[in-house]
PDB file of N, CA, C and O in Angstrom:
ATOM      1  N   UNK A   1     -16.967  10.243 -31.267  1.00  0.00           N
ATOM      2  CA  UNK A   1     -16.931   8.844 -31.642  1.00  0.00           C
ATOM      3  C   UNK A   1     -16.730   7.976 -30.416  1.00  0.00           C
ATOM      4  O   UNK A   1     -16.509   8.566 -29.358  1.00  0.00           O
ATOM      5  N   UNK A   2     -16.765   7.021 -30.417  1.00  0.00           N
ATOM      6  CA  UNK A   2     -17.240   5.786 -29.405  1.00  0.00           C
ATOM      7  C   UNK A   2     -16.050   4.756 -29.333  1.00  0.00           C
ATOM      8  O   UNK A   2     -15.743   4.048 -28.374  1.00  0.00           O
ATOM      9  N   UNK A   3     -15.398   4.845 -30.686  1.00  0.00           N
ATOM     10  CA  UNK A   3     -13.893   4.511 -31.017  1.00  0.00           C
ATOM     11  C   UNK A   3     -13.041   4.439 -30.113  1.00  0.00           C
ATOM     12  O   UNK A   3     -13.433   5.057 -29.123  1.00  0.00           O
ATOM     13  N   UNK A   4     -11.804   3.860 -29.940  1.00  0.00           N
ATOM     14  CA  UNK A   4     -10.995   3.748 -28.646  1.00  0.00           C
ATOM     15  C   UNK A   4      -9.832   2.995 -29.705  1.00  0.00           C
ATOM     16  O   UNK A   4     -10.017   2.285 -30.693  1.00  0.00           O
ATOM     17  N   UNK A   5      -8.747   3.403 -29.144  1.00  0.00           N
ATOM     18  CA  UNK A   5      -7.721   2.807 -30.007  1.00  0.00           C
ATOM     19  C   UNK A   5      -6.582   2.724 -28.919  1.00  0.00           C
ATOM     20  O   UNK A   5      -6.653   3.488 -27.957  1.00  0.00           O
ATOM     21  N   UNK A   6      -5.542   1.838 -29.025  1.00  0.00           N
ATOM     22  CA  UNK A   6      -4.190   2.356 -28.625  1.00  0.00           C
ATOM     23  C   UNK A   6      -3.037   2.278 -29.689  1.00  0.00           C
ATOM     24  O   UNK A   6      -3.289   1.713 -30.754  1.00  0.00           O
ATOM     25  N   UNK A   7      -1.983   2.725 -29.506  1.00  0.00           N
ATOM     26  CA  UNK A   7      -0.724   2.931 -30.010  1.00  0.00           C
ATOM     27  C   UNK A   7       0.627   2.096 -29.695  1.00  0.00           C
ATOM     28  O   UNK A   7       1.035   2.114 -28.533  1.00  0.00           O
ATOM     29  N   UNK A   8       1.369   1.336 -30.713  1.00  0.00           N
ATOM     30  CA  UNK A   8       2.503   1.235 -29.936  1.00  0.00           C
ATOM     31  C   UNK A   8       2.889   0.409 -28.196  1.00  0.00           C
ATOM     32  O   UNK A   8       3.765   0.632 -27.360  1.00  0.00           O
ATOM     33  N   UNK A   9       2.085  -0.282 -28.240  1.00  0.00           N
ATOM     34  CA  UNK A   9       1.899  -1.124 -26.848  1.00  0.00           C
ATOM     35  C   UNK A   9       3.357  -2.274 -26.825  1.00  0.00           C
ATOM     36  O   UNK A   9       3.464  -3.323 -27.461  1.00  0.00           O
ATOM     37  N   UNK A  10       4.469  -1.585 -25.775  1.00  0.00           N
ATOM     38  CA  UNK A  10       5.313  -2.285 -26.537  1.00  0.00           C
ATOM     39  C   UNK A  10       4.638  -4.163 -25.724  1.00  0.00           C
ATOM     40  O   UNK A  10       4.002  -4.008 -24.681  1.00  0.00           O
ATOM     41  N   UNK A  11       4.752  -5.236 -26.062  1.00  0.00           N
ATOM     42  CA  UNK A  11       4.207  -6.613 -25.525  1.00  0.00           C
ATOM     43  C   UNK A  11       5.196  -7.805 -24.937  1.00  0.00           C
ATOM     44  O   UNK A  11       5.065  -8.728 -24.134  1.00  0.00           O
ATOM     45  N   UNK A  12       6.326  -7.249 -25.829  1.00  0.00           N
ATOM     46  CA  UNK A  12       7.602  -7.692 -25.431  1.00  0.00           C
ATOM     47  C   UNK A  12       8.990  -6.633 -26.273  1.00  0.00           C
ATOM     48  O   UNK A  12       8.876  -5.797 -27.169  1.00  0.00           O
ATOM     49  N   UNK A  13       9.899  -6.988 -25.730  1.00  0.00           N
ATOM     50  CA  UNK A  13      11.092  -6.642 -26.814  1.00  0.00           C
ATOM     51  C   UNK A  13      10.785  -6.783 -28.472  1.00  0.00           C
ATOM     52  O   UNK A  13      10.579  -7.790 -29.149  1.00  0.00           O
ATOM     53  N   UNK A  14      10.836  -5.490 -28.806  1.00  0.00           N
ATOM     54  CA  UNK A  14      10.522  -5.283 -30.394  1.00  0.00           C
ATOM     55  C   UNK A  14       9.327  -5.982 -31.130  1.00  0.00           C
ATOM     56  O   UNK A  14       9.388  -6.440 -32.271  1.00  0.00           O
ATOM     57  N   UNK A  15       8.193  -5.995 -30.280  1.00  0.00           N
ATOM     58  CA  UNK A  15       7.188  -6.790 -30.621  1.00  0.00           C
ATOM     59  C   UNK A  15       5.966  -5.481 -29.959  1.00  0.00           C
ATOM     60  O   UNK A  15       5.964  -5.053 -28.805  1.00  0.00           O
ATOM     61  N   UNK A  16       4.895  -5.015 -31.226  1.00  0.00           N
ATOM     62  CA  UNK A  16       4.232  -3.889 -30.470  1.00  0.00           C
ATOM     63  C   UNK A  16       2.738  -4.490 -31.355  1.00  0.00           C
ATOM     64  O   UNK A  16       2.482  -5.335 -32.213  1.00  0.00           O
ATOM     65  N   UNK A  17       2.061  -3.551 -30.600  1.00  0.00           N
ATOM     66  CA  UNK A  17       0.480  -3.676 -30.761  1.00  0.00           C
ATOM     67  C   UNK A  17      -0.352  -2.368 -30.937  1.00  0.00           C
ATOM     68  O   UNK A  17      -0.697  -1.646 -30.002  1.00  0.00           O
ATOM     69  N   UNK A  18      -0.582  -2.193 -32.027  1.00  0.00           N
ATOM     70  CA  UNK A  18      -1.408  -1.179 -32.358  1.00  0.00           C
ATOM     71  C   UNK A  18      -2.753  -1.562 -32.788  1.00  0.00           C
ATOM     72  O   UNK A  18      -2.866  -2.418 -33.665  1.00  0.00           O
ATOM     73  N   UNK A  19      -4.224  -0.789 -32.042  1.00  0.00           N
ATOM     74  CA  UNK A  19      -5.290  -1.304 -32.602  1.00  0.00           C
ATOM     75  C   UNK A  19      -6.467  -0.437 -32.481  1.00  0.00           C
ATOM     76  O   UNK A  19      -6.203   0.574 -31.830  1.00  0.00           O
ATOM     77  N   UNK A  20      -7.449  -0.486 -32.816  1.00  0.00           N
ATOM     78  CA  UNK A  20      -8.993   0.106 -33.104  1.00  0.00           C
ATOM     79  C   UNK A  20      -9.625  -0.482 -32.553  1.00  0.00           C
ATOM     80  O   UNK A  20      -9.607  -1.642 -32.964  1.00  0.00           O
ATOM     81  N   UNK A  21     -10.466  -0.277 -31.488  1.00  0.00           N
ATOM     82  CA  UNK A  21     -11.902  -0.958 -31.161  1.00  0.00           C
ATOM     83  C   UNK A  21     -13.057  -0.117 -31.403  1.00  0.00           C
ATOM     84  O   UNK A  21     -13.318   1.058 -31.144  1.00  0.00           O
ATOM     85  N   UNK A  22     -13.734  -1.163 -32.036  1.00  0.00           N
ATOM     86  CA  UNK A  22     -15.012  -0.200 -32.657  1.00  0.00           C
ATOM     87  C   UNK A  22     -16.490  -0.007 -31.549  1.00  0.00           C
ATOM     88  O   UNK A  22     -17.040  -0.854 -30.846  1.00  0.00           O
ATOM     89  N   UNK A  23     -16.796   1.376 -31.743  1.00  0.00           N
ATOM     90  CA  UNK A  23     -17.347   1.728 -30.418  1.00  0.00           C
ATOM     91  C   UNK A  23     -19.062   1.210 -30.234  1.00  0.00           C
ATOM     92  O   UNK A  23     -19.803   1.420 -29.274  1.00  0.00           O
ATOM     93  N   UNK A  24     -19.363   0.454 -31.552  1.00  0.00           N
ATOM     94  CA  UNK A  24     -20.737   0.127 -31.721  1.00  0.00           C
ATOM     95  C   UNK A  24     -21.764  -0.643 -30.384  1.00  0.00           C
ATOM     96  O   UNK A  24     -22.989  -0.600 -30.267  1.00  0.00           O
ATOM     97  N   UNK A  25     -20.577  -1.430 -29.349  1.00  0.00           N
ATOM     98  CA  UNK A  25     -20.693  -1.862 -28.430  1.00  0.00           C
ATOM     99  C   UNK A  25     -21.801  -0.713 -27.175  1.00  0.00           C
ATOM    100  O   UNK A  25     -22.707  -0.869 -26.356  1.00  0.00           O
ATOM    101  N   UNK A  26     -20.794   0.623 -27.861  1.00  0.00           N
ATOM    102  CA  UNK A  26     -20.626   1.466 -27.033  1.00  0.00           C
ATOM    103  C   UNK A  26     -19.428   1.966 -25.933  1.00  0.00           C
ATOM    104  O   UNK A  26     -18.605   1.171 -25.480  1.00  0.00           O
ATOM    105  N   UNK A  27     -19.452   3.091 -25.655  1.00  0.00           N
ATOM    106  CA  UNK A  27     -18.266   3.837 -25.825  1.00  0.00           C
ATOM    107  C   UNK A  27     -17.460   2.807 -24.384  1.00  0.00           C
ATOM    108  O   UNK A  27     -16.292   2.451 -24.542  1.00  0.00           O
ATOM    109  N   UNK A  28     -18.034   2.513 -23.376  1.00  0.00           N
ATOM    110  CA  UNK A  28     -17.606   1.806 -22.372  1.00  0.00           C
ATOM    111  C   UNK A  28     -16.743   0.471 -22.935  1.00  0.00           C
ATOM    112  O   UNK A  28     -15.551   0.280 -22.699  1.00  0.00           O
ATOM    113  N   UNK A  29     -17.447  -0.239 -23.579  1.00  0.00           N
ATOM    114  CA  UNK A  29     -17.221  -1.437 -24.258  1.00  0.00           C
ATOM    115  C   UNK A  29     -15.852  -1.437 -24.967  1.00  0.00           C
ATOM    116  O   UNK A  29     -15.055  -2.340 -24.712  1.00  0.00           O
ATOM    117  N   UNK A  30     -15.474  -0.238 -26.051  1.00  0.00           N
ATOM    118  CA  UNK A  30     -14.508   0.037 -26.634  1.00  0.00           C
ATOM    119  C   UNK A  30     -13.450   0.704 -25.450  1.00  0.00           C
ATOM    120  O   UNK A  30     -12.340   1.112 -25.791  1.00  0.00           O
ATOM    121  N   UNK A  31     -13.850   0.762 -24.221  1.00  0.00           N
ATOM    122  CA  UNK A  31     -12.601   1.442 -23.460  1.00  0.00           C
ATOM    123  C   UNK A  31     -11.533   0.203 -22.804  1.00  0.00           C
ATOM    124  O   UNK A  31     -10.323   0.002 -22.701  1.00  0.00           O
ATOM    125  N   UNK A  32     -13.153  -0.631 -22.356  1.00  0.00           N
ATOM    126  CA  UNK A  32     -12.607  -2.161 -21.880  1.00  0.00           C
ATOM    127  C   UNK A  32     -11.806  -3.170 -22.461  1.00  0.00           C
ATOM    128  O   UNK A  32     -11.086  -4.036 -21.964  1.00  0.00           O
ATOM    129  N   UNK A  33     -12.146  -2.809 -23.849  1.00  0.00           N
ATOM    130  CA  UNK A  33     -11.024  -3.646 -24.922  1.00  0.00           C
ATOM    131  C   UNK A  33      -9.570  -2.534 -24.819  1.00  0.00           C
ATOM    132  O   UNK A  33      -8.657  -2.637 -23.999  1.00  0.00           O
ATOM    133  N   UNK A  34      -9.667  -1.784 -25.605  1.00  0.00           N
ATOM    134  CA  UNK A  34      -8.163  -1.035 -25.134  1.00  0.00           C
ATOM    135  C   UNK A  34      -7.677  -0.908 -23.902  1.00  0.00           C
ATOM    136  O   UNK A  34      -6.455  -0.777 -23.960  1.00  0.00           O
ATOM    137  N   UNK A  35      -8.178  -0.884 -22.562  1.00  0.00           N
ATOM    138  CA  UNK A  35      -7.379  -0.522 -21.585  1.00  0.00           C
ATOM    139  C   UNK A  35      -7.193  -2.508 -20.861  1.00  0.00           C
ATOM    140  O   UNK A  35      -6.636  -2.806 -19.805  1.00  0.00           O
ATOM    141  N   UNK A  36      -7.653  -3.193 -21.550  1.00  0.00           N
ATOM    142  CA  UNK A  36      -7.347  -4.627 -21.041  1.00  0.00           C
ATOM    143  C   UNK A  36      -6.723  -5.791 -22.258  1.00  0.00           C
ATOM    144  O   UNK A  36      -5.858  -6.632 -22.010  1.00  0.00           O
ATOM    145  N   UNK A  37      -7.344  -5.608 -23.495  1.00  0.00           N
ATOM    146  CA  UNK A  37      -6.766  -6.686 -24.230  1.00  0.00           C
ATOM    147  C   UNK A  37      -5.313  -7.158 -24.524  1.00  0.00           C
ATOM    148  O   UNK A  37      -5.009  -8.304 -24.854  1.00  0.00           O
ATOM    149  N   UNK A  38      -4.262  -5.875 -24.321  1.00  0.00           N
ATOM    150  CA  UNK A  38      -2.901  -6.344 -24.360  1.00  0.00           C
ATOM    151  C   UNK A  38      -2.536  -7.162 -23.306  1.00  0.00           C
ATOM    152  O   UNK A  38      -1.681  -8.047 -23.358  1.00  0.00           O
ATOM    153  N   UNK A  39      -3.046  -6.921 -22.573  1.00  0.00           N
ATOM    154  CA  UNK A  39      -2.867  -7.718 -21.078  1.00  0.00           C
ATOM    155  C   UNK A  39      -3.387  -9.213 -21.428  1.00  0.00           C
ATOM    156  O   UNK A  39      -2.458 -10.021 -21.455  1.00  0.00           O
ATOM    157  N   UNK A  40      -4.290  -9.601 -21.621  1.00  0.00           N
ATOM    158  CA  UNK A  40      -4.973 -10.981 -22.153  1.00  0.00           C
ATOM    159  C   UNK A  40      -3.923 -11.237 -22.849  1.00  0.00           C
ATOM    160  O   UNK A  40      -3.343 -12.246 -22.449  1.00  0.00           O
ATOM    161  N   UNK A  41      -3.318 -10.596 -23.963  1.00  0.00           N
ATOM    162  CA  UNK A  41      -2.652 -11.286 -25.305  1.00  0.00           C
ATOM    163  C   UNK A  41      -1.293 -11.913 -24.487  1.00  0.00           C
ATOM    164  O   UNK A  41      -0.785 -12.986 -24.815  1.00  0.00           O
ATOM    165  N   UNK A  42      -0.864 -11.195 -23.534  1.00  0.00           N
ATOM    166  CA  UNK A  42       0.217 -11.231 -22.418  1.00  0.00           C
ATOM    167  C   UNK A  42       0.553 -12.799 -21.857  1.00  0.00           C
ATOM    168  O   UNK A  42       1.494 -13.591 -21.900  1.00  0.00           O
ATOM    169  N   UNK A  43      -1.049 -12.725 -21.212  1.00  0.00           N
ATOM    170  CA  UNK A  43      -1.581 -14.130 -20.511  1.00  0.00           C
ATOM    171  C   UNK A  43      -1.853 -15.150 -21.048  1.00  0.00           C
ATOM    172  O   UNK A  43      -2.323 -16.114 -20.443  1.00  0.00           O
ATOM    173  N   UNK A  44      -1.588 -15.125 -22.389  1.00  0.00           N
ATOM    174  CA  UNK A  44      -2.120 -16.235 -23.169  1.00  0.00           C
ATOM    175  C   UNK A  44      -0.761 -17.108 -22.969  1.00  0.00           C
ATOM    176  O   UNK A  44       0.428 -16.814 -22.843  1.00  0.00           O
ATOM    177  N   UNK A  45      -1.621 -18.515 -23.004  1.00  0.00           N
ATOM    178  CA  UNK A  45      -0.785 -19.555 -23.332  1.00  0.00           C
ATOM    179  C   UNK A  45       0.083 -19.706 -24.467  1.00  0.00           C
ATOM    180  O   UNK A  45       0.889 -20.636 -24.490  1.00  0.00           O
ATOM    181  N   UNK A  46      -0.011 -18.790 -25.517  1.00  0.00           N
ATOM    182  CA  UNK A  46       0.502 -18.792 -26.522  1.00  0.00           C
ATOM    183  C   UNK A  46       1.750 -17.985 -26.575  1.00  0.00           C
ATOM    184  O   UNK A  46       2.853 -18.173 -27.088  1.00  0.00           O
ATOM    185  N   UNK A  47       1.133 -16.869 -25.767  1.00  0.00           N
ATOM    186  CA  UNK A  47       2.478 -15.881 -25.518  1.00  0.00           C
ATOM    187  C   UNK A  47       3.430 -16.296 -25.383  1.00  0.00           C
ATOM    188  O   UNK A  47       4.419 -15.954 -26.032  1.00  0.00           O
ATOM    189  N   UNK A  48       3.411 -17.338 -24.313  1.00  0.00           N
ATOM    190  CA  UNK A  48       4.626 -17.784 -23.764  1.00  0.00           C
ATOM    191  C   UNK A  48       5.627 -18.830 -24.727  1.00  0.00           C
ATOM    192  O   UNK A  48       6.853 -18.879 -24.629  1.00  0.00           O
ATOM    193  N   UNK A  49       4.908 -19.530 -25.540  1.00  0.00           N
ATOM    194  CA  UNK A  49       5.478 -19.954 -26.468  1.00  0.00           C
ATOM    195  C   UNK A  49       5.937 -19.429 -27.943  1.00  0.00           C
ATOM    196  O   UNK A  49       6.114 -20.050 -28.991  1.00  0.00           O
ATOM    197  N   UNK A  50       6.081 -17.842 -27.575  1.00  0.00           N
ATOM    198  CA  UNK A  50       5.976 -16.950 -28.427  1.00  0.00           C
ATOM    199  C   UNK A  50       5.488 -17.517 -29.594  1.00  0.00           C
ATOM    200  O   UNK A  50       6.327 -17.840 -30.434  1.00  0.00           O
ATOM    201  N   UNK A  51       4.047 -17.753 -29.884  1.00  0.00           N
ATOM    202  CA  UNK A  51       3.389 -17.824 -30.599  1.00  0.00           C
ATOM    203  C   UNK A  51       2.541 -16.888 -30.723  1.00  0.00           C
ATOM    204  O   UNK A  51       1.423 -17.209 -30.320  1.00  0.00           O
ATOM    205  N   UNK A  52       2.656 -15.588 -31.227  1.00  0.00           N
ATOM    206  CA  UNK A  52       2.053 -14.517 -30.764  1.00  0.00           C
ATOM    207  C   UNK A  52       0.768 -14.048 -31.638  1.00  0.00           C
ATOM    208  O   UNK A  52      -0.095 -13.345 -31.113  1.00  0.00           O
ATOM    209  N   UNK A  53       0.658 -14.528 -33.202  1.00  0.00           N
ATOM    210  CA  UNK A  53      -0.248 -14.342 -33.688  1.00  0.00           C
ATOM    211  C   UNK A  53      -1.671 -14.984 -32.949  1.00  0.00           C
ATOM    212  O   UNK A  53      -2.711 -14.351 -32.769  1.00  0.00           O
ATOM    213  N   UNK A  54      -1.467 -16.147 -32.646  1.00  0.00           N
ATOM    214  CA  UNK A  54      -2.078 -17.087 -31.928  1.00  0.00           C
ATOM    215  C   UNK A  54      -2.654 -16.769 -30.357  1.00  0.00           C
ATOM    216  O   UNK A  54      -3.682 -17.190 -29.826  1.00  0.00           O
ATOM    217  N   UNK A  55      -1.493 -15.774 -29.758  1.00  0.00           N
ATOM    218  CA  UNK A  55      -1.981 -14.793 -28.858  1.00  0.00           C
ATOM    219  C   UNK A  55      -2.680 -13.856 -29.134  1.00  0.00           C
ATOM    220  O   UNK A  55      -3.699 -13.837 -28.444  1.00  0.00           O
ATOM    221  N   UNK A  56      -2.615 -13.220 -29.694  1.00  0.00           N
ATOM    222  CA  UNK A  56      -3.470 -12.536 -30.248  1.00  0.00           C
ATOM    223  C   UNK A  56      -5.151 -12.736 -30.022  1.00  0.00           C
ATOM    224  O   UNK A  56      -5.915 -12.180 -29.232  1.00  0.00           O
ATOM    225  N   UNK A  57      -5.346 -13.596 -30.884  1.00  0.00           N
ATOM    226  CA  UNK A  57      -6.622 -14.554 -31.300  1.00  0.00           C
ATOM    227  C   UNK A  57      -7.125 -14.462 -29.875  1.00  0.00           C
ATOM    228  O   UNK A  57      -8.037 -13.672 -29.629  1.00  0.00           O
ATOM    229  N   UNK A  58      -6.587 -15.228 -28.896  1.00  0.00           N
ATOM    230  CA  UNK A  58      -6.507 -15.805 -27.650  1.00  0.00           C
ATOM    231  C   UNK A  58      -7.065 -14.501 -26.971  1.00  0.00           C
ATOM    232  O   UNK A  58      -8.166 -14.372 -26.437  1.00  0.00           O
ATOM    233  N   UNK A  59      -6.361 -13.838 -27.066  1.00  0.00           N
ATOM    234  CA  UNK A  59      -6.104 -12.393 -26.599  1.00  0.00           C
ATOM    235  C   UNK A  59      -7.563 -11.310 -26.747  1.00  0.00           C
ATOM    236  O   UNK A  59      -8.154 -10.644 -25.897  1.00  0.00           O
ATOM    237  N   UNK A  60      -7.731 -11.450 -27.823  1.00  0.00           N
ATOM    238  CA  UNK A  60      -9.394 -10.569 -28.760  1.00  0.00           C
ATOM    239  C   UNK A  60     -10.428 -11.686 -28.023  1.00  0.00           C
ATOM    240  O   UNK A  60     -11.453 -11.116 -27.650  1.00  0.00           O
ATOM    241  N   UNK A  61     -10.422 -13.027 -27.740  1.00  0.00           N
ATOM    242  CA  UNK A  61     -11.531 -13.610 -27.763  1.00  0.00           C
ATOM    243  C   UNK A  61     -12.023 -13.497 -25.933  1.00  0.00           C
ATOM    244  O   UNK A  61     -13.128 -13.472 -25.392  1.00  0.00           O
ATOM    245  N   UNK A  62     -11.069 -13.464 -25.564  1.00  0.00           N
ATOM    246  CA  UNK A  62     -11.216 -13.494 -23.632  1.00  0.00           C
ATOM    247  C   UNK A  62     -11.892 -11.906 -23.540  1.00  0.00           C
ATOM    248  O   UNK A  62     -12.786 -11.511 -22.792  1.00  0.00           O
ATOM    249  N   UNK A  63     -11.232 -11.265 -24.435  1.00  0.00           N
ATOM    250  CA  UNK A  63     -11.568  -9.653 -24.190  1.00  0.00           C
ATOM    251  C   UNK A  63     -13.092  -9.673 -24.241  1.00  0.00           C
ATOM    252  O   UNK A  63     -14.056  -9.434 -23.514  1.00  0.00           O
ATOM    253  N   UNK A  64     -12.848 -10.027 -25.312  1.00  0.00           N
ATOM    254  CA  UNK A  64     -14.689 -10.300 -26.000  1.00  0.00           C
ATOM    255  C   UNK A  64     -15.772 -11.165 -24.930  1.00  0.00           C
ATOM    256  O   UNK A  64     -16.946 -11.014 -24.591  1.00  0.00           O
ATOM    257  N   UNK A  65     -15.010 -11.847 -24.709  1.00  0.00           N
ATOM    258  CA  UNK A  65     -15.322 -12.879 -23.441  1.00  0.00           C
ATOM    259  C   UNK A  65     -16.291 -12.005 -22.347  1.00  0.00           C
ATOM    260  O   UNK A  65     -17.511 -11.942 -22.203  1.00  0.00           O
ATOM    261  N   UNK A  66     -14.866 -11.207 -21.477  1.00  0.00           N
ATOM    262  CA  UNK A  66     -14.890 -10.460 -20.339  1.00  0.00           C
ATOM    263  C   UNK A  66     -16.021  -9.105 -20.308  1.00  0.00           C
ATOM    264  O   UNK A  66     -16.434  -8.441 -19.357  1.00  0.00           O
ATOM    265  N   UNK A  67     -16.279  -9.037 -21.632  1.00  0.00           N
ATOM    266  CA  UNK A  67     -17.164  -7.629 -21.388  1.00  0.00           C
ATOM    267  C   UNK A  67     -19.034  -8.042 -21.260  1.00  0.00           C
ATOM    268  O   UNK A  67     -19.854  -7.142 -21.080  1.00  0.00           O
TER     269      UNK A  67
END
């Protein structure tokens, strides 16, 4: 499978990230989202205002962005 996931990403204190990227991109594509998007969600402007759902968002769309 082409799939890529991570586990348990802790993002801050008691705040974690578990997720699936689907490999339809292809298998590269799905590596670039897991081994970078927590990092984006990090950098978001939102983060910092622990607004984190909102990071998130922020977070998936730069990823999406970057590849």
């Amino acid at each position: 499978m082409e799939d890529r996931h991570i586990t348990l990403i802790e993002l801050t204190p008691g705040l974690f990230l578990s997720a699936v990227f689907d490999g339809h991109g292809g298998a590269k594509t799905a590596e670039f989202a897991a081994n970078h998007t927590h990092q984006m969600i990090k950098e978001s402007q939102f983060f910092e205002k622990s607004d984190y759902a909102r990071a998130c968002v922020e977070g998936f769309i730069l990823s999406t962005g970057s590849i």
